[in-house]
C-alpha positions in Angstrom: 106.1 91.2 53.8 107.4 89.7 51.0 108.2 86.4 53.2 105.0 86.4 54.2 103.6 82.3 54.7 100.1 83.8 54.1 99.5 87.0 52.8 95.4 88.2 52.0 95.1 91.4 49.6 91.8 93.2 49.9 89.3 90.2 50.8 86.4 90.5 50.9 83.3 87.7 51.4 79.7 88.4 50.6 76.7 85.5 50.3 74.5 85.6 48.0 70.9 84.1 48.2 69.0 84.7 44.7 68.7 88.3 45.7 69.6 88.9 48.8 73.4 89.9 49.7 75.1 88.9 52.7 78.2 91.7 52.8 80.7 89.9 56.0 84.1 91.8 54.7 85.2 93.4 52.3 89.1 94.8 51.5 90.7 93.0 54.3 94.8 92.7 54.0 97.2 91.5 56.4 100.0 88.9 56.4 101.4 86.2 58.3 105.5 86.0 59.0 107.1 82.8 59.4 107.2 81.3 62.8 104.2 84.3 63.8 101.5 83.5 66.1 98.3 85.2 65.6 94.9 85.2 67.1 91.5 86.5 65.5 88.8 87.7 67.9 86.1 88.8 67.4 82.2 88.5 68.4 80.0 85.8 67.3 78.9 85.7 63.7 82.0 88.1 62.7 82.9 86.0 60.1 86.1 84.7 61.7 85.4 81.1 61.0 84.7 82.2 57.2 88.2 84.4 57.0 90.0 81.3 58.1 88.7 79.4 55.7 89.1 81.7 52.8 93.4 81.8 54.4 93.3 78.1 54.0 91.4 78.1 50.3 88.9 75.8 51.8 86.2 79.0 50.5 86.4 81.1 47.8 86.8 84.8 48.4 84.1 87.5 46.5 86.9 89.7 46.2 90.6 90.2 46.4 93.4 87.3 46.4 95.3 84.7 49.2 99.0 83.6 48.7 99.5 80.7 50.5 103.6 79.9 50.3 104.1 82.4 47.7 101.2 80.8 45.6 98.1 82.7 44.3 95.2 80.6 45.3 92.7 81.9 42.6 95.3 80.6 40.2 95.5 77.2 40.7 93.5 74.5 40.2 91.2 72.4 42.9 93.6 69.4 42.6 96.7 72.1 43.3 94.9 73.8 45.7 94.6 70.2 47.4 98.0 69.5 47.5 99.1 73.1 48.5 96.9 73.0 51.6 98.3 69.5 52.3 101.6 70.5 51.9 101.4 73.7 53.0 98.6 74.1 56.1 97.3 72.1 58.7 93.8 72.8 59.8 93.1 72.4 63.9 88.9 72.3 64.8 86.9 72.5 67.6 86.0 68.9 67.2 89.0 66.5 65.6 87.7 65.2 62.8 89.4 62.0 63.4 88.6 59.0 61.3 87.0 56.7 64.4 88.1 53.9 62.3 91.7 54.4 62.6 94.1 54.5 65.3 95.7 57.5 66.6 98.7 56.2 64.4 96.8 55.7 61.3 95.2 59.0 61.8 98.3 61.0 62.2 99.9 59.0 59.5 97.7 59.7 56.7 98.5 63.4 55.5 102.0 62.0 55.0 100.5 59.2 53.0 98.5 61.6 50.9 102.3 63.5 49.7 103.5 60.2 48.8 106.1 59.3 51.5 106.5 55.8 52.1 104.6 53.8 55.4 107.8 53.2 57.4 108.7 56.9 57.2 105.0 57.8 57.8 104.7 55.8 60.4 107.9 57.4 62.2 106.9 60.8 61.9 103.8 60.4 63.8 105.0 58.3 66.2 107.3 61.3 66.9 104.8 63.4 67.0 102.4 61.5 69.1 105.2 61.1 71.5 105.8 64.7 71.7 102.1 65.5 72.8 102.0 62.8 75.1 100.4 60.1 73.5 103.3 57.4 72.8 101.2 55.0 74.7 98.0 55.7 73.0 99.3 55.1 69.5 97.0 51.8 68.6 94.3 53.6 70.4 91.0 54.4 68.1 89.2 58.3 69.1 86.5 56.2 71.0 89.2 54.8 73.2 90.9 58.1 73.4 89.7 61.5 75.9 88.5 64.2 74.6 92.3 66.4 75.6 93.6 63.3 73.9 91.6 63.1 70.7 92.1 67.2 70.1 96.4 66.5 70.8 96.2 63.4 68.0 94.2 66.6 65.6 97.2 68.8 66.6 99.9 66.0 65.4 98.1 65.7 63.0 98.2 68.7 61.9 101.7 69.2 62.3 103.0 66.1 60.4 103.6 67.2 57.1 105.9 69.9 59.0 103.1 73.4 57.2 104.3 76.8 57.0 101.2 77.8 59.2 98.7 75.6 60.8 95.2 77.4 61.3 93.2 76.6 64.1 89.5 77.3 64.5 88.9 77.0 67.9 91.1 74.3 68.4 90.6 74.3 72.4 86.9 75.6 72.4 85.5 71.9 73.3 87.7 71.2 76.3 87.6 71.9 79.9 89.5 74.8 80.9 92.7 73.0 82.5 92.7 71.0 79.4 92.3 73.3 76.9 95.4 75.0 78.4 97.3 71.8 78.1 96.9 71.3 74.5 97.4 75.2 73.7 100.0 74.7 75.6 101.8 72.3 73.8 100.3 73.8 70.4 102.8 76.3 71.4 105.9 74.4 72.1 105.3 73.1 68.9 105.5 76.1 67.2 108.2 77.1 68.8 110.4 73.8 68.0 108.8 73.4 64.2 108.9 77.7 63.6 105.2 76.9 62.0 103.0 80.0 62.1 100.0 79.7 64.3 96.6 81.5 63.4 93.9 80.9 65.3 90.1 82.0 66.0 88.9 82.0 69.1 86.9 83.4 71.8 88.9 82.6 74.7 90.7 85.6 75.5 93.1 84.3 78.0 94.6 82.2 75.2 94.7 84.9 72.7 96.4 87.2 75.1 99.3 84.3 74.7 99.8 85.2 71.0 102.5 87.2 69.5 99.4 89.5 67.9 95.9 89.7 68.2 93.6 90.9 65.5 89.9 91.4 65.6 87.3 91.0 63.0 84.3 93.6 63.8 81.9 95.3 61.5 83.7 94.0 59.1 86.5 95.3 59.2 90.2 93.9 61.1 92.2 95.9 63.2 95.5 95.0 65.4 94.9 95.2 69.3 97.2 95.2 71.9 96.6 91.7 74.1 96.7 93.7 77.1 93.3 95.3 76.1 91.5 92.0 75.8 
């Protein structure tokens, strides 16, 4: 898959405590198409939180290589792999992350900042994407003033601003109530969708994943492809 937004080459992880080895993976390869939406399940303790965050160069793999956009991440440096991950990615939690001391706009606004585009265009481009998750009339809102559905939709703008090949989500809905977790996965979707930003996301509601284009799980360390009908 030569086209391939994010494309992981026989990965492997193992932790290392003076001499004890932690093996979680090793040799793992699969890609990610533009536009694809993936889910990773996969029991507790897996390592599916620690294969998303070798994907987004936030960890350092033991073994093997990650092309993000066509770029080798073990080839460039921290400040590159900074601005490829701001450029390229945007990274969805099980908590926000939200800076309380900023509004939703502020919030939304500064991962366009951070690329160098100007504040009247920053400020547009999340107001358009707070309006498309619902929150137009929360925009000079701070989290604390915000609900918890509302606070994870601001992370997903947020995450969508700088317009990323693939946004990865780590349990993006795993702190809401049911009805509201479907909302915002909902309109994760739709967002995909409209933007053709590949989804990947961990999680171990299977419902959801069963909404993906493909599912994937992480057991014994190894990944295999599942059909969503068998979840």
């Amino acid at each position: 898959m030569n086209d391939a937004v994010i494309r992981a080459e026989g990965l492997g992880k193992t932790y290392a405590e003076g001499t004890l080895r932690t093996p979680v993976f090793d040799g793992l390869d699969f890609a990610v198409a533009p536009g694809e939406t993936v889910a990773i399940v996969g029991a507790s303790g897996a390592g599916k939180s620690t294969l998303l965050h070798l994907l987004g160069g936030l960890d350092t793999p033991t073994s093997g290589e990650v092309h993000v956009a066509g770029q080798r991440m073990s080839a460039l440096s921290d400040a590159e792999r900074g601005r490829l991950r701001n450029h390229a990615l945007g990274f969805v939690y099980q908590f926000h992350h939200l800076l309380p001391e900023f509004t939703a706009l502020e919030n939304v606004m500064l991962p366009v900042l951070l690329n160098g585009t100007t504040v009247p265009d920053a400020a547009q481009r999340a107001r358009d994407l707070l309006e498309s998750v619902g929150l137009g009339h929360r925009l000079e809102h701070k989290p604390g003033e915000l609900s918890g559905g509302e606070r994870q939709r601001a992370a997903v703008a947020r995450a969508l601003v700088n317009r990323p090949a693939c946004v990865l989500g780590d349990e993006p809905t795993g702190n809401l109530d049911e009805k509201t977790a479907a909302h915002v996965f909902g309109q994760m979707l739709e967002l995909n969708a409209a933007h053709r930003t590949s989804l990947v996301m961990v999680t171990h509601d299977r419902g959801l994943a069963r909404r993906l284009g493909r599912v994937l799980e992480l057991h014994e360390g190894k990944l295999r492809e599942i059909s969503p009908a068998d979840l």
